[in-house]
C-alpha positions in Angstrom: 55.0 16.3 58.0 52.7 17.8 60.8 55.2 19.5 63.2 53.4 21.7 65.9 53.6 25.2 65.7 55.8 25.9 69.2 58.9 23.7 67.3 58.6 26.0 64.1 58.3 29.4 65.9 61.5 28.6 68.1 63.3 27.3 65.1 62.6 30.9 63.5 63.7 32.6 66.6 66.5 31.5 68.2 68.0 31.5 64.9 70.2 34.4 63.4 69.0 36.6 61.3 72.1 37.6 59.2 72.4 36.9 55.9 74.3 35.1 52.9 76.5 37.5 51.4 78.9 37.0 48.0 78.3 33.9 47.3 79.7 33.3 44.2 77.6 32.1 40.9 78.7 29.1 39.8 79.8 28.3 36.5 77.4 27.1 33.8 77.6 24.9 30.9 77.1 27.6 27.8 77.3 26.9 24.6 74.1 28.1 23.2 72.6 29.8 20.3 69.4 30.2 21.8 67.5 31.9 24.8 68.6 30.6 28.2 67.0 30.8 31.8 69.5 32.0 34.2 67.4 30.4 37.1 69.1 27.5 38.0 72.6 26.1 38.3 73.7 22.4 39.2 77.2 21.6 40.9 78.6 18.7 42.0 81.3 19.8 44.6 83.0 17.0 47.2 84.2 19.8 49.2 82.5 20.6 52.7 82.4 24.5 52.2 78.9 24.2 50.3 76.9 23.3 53.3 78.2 26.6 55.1 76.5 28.4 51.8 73.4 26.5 52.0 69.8 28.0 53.2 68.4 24.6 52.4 69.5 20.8 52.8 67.2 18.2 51.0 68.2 14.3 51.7 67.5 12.0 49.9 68.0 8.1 49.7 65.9 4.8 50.1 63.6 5.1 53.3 66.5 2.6 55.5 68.8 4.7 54.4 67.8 7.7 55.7 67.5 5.9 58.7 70.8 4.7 59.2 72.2 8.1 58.3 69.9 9.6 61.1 71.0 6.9 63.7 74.6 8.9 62.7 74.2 12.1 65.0 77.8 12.1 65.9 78.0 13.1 62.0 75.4 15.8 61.8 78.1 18.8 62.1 80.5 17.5 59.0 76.8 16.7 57.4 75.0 20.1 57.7 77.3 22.8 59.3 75.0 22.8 62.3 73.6 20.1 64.7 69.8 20.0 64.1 68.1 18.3 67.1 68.2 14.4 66.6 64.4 14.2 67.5 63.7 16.5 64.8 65.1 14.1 61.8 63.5 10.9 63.8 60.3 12.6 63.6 60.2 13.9 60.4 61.7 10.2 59.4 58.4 8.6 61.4 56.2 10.3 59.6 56.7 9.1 56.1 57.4 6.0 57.1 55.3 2.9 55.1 54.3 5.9 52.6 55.8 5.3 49.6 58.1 7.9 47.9 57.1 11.1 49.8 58.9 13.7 51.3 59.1 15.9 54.8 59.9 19.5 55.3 60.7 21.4 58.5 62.6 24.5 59.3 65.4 23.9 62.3 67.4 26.5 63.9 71.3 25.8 62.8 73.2 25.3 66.4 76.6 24.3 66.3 80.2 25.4 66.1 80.0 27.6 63.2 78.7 31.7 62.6 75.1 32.1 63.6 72.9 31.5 60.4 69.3 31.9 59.4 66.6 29.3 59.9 67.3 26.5 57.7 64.8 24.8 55.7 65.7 20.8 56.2 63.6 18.2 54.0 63.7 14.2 53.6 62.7 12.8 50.6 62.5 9.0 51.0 62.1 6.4 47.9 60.9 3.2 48.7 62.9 0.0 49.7 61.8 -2.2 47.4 60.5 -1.5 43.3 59.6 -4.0 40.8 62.1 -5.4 38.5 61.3 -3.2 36.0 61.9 0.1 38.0 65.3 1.9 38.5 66.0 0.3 41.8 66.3 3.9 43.5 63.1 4.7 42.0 64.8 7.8 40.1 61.9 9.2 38.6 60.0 9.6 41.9 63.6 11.3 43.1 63.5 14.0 40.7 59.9 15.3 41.3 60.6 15.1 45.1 64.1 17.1 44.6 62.4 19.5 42.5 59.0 20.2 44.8 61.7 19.8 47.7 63.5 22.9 46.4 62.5 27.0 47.0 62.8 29.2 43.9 65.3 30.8 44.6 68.7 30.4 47.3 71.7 28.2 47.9 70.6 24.5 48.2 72.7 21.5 49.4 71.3 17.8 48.2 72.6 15.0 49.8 72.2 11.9 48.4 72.2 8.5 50.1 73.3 6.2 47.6 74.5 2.4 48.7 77.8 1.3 47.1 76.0 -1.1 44.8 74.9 1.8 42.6 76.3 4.2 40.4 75.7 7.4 41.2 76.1 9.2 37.5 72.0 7.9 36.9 71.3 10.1 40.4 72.7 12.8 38.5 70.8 12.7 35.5 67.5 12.3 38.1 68.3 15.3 39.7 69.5 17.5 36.6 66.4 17.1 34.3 64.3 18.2 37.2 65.4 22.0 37.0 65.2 22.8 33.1 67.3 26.1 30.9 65.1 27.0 29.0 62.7 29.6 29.3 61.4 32.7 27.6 59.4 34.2 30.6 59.8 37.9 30.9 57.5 38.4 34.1 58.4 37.6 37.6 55.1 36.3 38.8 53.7 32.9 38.6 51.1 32.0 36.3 47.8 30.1 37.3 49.2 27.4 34.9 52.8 27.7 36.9 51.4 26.8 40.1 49.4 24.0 39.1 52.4 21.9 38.1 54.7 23.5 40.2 56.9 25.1 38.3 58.6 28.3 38.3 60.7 29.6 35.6 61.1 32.9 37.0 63.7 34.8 36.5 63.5 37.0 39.8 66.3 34.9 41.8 68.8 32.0 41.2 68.9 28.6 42.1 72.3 27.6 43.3 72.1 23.7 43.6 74.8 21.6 45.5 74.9 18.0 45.0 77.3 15.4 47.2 76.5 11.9 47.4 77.2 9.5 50.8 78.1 6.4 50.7 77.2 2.6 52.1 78.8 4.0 55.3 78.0 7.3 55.3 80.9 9.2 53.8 81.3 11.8 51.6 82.1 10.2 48.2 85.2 11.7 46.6 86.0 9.4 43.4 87.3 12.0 41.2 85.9 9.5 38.2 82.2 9.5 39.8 82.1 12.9 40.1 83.2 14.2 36.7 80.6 11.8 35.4 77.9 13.1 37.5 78.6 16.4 36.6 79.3 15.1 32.8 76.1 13.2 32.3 73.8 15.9 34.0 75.1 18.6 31.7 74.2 16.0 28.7 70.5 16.1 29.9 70.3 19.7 30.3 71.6 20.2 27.3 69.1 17.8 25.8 65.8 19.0 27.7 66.7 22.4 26.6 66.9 21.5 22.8 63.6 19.9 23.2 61.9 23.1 24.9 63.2 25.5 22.2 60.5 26.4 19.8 60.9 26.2 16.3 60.9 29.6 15.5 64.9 29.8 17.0 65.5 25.9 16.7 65.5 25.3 13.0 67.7 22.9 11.7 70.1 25.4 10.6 70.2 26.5 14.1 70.9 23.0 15.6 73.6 22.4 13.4 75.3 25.3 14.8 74.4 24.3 18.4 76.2 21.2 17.2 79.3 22.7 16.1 79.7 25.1 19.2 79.8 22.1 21.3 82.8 20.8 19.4 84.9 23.4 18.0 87.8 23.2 20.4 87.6 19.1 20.0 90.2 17.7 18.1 88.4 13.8 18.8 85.4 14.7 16.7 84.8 15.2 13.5 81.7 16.3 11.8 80.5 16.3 8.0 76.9 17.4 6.5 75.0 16.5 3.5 72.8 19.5 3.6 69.4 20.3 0.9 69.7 19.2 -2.7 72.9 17.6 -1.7 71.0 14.8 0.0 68.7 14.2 -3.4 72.0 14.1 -5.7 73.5 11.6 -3.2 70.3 9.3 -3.2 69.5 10.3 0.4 65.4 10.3 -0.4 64.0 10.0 2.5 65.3 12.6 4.5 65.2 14.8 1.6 61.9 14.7 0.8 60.4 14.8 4.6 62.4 18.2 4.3 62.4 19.4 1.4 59.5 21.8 1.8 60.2 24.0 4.8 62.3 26.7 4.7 65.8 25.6 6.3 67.3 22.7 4.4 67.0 19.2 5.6 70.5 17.5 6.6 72.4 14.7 7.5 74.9 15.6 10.2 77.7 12.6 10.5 79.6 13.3 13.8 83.0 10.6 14.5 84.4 10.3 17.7 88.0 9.0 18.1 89.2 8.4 21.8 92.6 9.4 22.2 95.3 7.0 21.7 96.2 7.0 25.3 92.7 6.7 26.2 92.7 3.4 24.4 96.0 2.1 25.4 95.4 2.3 29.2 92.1 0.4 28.8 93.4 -2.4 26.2 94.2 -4.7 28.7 91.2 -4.4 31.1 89.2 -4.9 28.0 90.6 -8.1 26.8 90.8 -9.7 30.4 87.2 -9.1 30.8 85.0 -8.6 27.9 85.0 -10.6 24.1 87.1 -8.7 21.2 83.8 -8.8 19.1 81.8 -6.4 22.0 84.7 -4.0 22.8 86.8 -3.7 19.5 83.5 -3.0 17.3 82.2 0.5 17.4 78.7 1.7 17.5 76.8 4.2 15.6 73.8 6.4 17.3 70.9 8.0 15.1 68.4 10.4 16.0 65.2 11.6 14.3 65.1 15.3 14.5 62.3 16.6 13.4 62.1 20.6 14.5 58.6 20.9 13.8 56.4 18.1 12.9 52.9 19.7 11.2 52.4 16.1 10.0 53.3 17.6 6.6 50.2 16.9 4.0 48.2 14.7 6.5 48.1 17.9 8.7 47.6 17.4 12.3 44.8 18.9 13.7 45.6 22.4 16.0 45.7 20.3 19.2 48.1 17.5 17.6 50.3 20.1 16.6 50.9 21.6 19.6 53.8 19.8 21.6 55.3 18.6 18.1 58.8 20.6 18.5 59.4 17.7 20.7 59.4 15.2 17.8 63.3 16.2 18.0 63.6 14.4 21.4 65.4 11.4 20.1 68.0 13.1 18.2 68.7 15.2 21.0 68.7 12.1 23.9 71.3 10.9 21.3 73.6 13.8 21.0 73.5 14.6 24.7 74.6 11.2 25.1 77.0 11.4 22.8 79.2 14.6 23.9 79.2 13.7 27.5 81.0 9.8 26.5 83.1 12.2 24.7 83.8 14.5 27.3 84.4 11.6 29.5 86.6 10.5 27.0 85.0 6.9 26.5 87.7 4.3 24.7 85.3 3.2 22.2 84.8 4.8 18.5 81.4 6.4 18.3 79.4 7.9 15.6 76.4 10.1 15.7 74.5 10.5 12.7 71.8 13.3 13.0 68.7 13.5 10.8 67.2 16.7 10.8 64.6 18.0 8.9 61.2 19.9 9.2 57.9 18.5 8.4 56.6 21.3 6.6 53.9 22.2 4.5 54.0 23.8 1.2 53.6 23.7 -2.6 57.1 21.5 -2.5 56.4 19.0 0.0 56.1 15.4 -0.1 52.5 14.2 -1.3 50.5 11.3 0.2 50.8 8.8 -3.1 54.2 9.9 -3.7 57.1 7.2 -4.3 60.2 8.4 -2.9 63.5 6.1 -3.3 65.7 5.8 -0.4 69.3 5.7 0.6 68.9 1.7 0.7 67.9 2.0 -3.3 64.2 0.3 -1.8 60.9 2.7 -3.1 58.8 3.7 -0.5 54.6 4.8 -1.5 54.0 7.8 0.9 50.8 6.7 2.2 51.1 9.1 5.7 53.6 11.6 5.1 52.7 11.9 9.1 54.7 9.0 9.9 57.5 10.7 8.6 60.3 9.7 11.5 61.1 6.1 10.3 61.6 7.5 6.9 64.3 10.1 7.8 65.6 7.6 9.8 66.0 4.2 7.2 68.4 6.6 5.2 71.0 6.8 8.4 70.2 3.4 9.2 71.1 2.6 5.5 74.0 4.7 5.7 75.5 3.4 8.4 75.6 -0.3 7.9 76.6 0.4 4.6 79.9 2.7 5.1 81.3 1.5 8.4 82.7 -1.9 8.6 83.5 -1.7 12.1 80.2 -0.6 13.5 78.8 -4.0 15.5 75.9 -1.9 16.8 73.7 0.4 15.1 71.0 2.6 17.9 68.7 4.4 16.7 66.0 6.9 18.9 62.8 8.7 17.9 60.0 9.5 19.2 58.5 7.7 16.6 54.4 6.2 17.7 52.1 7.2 19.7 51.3 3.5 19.8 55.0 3.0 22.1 52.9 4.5 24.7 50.2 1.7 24.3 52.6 -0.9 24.0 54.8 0.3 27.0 53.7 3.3 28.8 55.0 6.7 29.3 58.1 6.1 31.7 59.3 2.9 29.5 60.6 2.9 25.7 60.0 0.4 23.8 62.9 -1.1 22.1 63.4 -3.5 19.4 66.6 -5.6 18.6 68.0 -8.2 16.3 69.0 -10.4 19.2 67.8 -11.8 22.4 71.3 -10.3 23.7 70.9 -7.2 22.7 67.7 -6.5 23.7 68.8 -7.9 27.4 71.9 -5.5 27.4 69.5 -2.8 26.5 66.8 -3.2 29.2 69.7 -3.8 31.6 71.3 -0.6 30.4 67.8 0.8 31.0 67.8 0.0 34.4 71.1 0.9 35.2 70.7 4.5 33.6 66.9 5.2 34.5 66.1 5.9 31.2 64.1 2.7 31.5 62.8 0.3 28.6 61.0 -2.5 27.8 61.0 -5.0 24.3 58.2 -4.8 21.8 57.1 -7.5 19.6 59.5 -8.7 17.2 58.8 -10.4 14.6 59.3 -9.0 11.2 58.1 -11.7 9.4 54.7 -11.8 10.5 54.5 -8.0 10.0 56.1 -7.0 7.0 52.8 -7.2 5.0 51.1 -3.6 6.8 53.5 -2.1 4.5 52.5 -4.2 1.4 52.5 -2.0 -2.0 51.0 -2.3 -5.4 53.5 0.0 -7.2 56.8 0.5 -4.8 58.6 -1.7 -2.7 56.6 -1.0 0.4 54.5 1.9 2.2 55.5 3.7 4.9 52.4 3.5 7.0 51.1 0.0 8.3 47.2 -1.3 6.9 46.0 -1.9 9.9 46.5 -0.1 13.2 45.9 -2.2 15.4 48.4 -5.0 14.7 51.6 -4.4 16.8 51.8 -0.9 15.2 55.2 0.3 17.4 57.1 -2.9 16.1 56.0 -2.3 12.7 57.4 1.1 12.8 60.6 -0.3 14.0 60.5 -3.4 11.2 60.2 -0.3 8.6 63.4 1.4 9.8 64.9 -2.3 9.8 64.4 -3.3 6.7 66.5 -0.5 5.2 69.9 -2.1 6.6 71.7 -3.2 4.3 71.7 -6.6 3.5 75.4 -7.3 4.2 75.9 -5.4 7.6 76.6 -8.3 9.8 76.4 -6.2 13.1 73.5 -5.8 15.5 70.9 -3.1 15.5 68.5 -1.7 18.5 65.4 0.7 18.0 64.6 3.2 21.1 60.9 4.2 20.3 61.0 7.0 23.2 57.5 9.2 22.5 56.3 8.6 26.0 59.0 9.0 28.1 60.9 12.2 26.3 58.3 14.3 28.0 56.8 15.3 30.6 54.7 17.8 31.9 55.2 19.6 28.3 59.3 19.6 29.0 61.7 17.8 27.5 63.0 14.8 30.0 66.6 14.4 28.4 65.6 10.8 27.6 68.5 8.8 26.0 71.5 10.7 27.4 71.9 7.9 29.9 70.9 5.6 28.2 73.5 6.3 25.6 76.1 6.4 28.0 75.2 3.4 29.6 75.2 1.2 26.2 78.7 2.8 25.4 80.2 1.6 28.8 81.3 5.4 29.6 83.6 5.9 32.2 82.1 6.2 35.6 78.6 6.2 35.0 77.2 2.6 34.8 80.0 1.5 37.7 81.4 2.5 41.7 84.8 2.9 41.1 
């Protein structure tokens, strides 16, 4: 917004100059192996003392909202700790009016009851009205760039979020957490050429205290002790998944992630976790994953993690569950997989220099997955969950996997390496094998990769595609999508018609499709399907994620919400 110079200089002086003093760092979700940045920290406090603290307030909501909460001046005190003039917030609402998602900035002096304060930077950041059906109806991706170029680099920030009953406010959460990333290595306090071109700064010369409350339909402060744990919850999943994606593979090897996986678990007695690590996995017929491994220098594993909600967890939902859902849906459990591939060099069929680059992020699935997974447990979800976590990296060396190869996998079928570059749906049929082999009460099997660059083709880079065994499934996923904001869309399916890319003259099939251009996403998803085993009689989804697990050359934290969504976590797909 275009505010006239006279406004802005009163705002600056008739405010007071004194400052912020002790405010207090918040506490920060640290279990962590690896390097963090200290930037940043994300609360989500229903008290009113944080908008005292703040030297910024960003608000954000649909562009009626905003209104509605500006027609409200009676409320501006409890809102901001100062009354900012009402003509101010009209004009600054007038002037991104019929644009769009786009935001407003201003700096108002802070009158009101309380202690003189400094000149307080005040920002709108409207989302459209209306979105297309297949848009996150709060337009949540357009929300977290606008929070994050809303924000300064450094300071105490309060973001208020206008969110109508009808939505829960956990997917806000997730918007607003992957926006503001952990990890960094970044020794110098001064912004790059490439920093300021995509707005980032990673600096370490000041923190970032953020402050998140939400309003509701009527312009309250929302309180629901459930919400707000899984707000808090679910954005600590996505940080902890974006930062596993930026971590290079020099520190994140998968010796490394399994001990990031233990640390988040060691003091919880609801999960329990095996591993089937290096020339374990060959003994026990796990081929696939032991092969894609098999020539770097940390061992290839298979993490198994079980979650078991607490009995009285269980026992206080029973009877909800039975009025309102079928036994088959709520008794069954479900079983998460994720490809996690540390470093992807394409192996054999070497990427060039420029495909390499980027390929630490060929972990993203395994890590949407496991974010998801330890906020449902942390949230205490009454549903068994597993995790199964393939993690290998594609290496090259005089013991890796040769193109021409025939490797035998976990479902006893032979597989002709004819790309050991399309070495994701491999790792992944073993775990898919595994599951719907051992556990007779799984009734959904989910697994998530960036697997294709085709899935962006297919789907685009804000969208996963998703296949599933069943027109339900694939509804309850999309609608899950949509819920969540980790949005997707279904790919072809039909296995029958496809099955032949993988045709072989000496092994059950290839693992890399004929011909390229015939539905290659689904056929990578057919491949991982065709390794369940032939008496599992639950359902199966595949998340192709490649597009939207990054962004900007960060990791997104793709999957956590989805995850938690499809798992019917406590708080986060529903207003309590």
């Amino acid at each position: 917004m275009n505010f006239s110079r006279g406004v802005a200089y009163c705002a600056i002086m008739i405010a007071s100059t004194n400052a912020f003093t002790n405010i207090r760092p918040l506490a920060r979700h640290v279990v962590s192996q690896l390097a963090l940045s200290a930037s940043t920290n994300i609360s989500f406090d229903t008290s009113t003392d944080v908008r005292d603290k703040a030297t910024s307030t960003i608000v954000v909501g649909r562009h009626s909202t905003l209104k509605q909460v500006i027609d409200r001046q009676d409320g501006y005190v409890s809102l901001f700790g100062f009354r900012p003039h009402p003509d101010i917030l009209s004009s600054m609402h007038e002037s991104i009016s019929g644009s769009g998602s786009v935001t407003s900035h201003v700096v108002v002096p802070t009158v009101g009851p309380a202690a003189p304060r400094p000149p307080h930077r005040l920002s709108l950041c409207s989302v459209k009205n209306k979105v297309t059906r297949n848009n996150h109806p709060l337009s949540l991706h357009a929300m977290s760039d606008m929070v994050k170029s809303a924000c300064p680099s450094k300071g105490v920030v309060h973001v208020i979020v206008c969110v109508e009953d009808e939505f829960p406010l956990a997917p806000v959460s997730i918007a607003i957490a992957r926006a503001f990333p952990l990890f960094s290595k970044k020794t110098s306090s001064k912004k790059s050429s490439s920093d300021e071109s995509d707005g980032e700064d990673d600096s370490d010369d000041g923190e970032l205290i953020i402050h998140v409350s939400f309003l509701d339909s009527q312009g309250k402060r929302v309180k629901n002790e459930l919400e707000i744990k899984a707000c808090k919850v679910a954005a600590e999943g996505v940080r902890l998944a974006c930062r596993l994606v930026d971590t290079h593979p020099e520190e994140l090897t998968t010796t490394t992630y399994a001990k990031e996986v233990h640390a988040l678990f060691e003091n919880d007695d609801t999960v329990m976790i095996e591993e089937i690590v290096g020339e374990e996995l060959e003994e026990k017929g796990y081929g696939g994953i032991w092969n894609v491994g098999k020539g770097a220098t940390d061992p290839p594993r298979l993490m198994i993690l079980t979650y078991e909600p607490p009995n009285d967890v269980v026992e206080d939902t029973t009877d909800a569950e039975e009025s309102e859902h079928s036994e088959d849906n709520e008794a069954s459990s479900i079983a998460l997989i994720g490809k996690g591939i540390v470093y992807d060099t394409g192996g054999l069929a070497l990427k060039s220099r420029v495909g390499q680059c980027g390929m630490k992020h060929d972990m993203g699935g395994s890590a949407g997955v496991l974010g998801g997974f330890y906020a449902a447990v942390k949230l205490q979800t009454p549903r068994k969950i597993r995790l199964l976590l393939c993690l290998a990296e594609n290496a090259i060396g005089p013991k890796a996997v040769r193109n021409d190869d025939i490797i035998t996998q976990y479902s006893g079928k032979t597989v002709e390496i004819n790309n050991s570059d399309a070495e994701g749906r491999i790792v992944l049929s073993d775990a898919v094998a595994h599951a719907t082999r051992h556990y007779d009460d799984v009734g959904l099997v989910v697994d998530m990769a960036t697997l294709t660059g085709a899935q962006l083709v297919s789907t685009g880079k804000l969208h996963a595609g998703i296949l599933a065994t069943s027109e339900e499934v694939e509804r309850t996923a999309v609608k899950a999508g949509l819920t969540s904001g980790d949005l997707c869309y279904p790919l072809l399916y039909a296995p029958e018609l496809l099955k032949k890319e993988f045709a072989s003259k000496v092994a059950d099939m290839k693992n890399s499709v004929k011909d390229r251009s015939n539905a290659q996403c689904s056929c990578a998803g057919h491949f991982i399907e065709s390794h369940i085993d032939p008496n599992y009689k639950g359902e199966w989804l595949h998340v192709d994620m490649a597009g939207p697990g990054s962004k900007a050359e960060r990791g997104t934290g793709y999957g956590v919400g989805l995850v938690l969504s499809l798992v019917s976590a406590p708080g986060f797909s529903e207003r309590s």
